[in-house]
Phi, psi and omega in degrees: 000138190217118197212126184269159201193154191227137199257084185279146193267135152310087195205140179293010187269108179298134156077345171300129120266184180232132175247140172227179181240165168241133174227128184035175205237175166137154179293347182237102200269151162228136182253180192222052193257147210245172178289163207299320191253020184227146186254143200311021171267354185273009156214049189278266218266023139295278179311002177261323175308299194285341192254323157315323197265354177106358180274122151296090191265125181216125178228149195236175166254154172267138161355298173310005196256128208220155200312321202268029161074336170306181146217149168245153210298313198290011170272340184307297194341333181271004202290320192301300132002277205286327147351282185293321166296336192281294195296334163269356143302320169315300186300274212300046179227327190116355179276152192298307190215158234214148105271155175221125139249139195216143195247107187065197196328317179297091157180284192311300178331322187273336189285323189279001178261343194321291186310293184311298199291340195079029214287177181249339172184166205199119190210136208234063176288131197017086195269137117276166163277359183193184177222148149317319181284321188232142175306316199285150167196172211245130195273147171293314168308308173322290197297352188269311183284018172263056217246022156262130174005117166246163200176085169293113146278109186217149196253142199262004144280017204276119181253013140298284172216114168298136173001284174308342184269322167309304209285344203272313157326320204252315169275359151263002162328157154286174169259164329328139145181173188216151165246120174237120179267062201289168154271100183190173195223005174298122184288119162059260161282353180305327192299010196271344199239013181250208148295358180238048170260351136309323185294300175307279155352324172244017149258341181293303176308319170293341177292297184301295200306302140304348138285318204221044199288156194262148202237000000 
């Protein structure tokens, strides 16, 4: 089942929504969130995938994307904001536990709501802990009370957020976590569109499922 649907954010802004999609039903949601310059179709078949596997898969657009296709920058700041609204969409589906994956601000985004949301599991492709350019950024206390299955992605050419910035997110974690490291110069969801993108797909799918079994 694939259904558009709107996604209110935890944000003091009366009447904002959000459009996301539903993908397939179930007590164990996995949410999807995306990098700055990409709209949530760039995780259409991971979530097809995932909704296949029993999951309630749900991917949204963030807020900064404004009807005439721009975006405006100071709202990325709210990605966190708009997060947490995805995620009290879910729970109001029936889902128990929440996974997020999220890519470049969706992955900053995600590492900093993991604790306050309560997620069950959190996997972060090419993450900083922060930008020079936006204010939100993820505090070493977050990242210390974040302590559900974790799963850092990183590409080591990747020249949008270098490596080394991903991994400096995966060495200030809580334990569980694991790090994964391609050899690709690919940002984030690109690796969805590359040659390893099977690979990346049944290690994301290999996550939930060993963390997170669909209820």
């Amino acid at each position: 089942m694939r259904r558009s649907l709107p996604v209110q954010p935890e944000s003091v802004t009366p009447g904002r929504v959000l459009t996301g999609t539903q993908y397939g039903a179930g007590r164990t949601a996995v949410i999807f969130a995306t990098t700055s310059d990409a709209h949530q179709d760039s995780w259409a078949g991971v979530a097809q995938a995932a909704a296949q596997a029993g999951y309630l898969a749900l991917t949204f657009d963030f807020r900064f994307w404004q009807s005439d296709g721009e975006r405006d920058f100071n709202q990325m700041n709210a990605a966190d904001a708009d997060l947490l609204g995805a995620v009290a969409y879910a729970r109001r589906q029936g889902a128990e536990q929440v996974v997020v994956i999220g890519a470049s601000l969706g992955g900053l985004a995600a590492a900093k709501i993991a604790a306050q949301a309560d997620l069950a599991g959190l996997v972060v492709l090419g993450a900083p802990l922060g930008d020079p350019a936006l204010t939100i950024a993820v505090t070493p206390e977050e990242l210390a009370a974040a302590t559900m299955p974790k799963l850092f992605i990183a590409s080591a050419d990747d020249a949008t957020v270098p490596a080394a910035k991903t991994q400096a997110m995966y060495n200030t974690a809580a334990d569980p976590k694991d790090l994964v490291i391609y050899p690709s110069a690919l940002h984030a969801t690109d690796l969805l569109a590359g040659p390893l993108a099977a690979d990346l797909q049944a290690k994301l799918l290999d996550f939930l499922q060993t963390n997170t079994p669909a209820l």
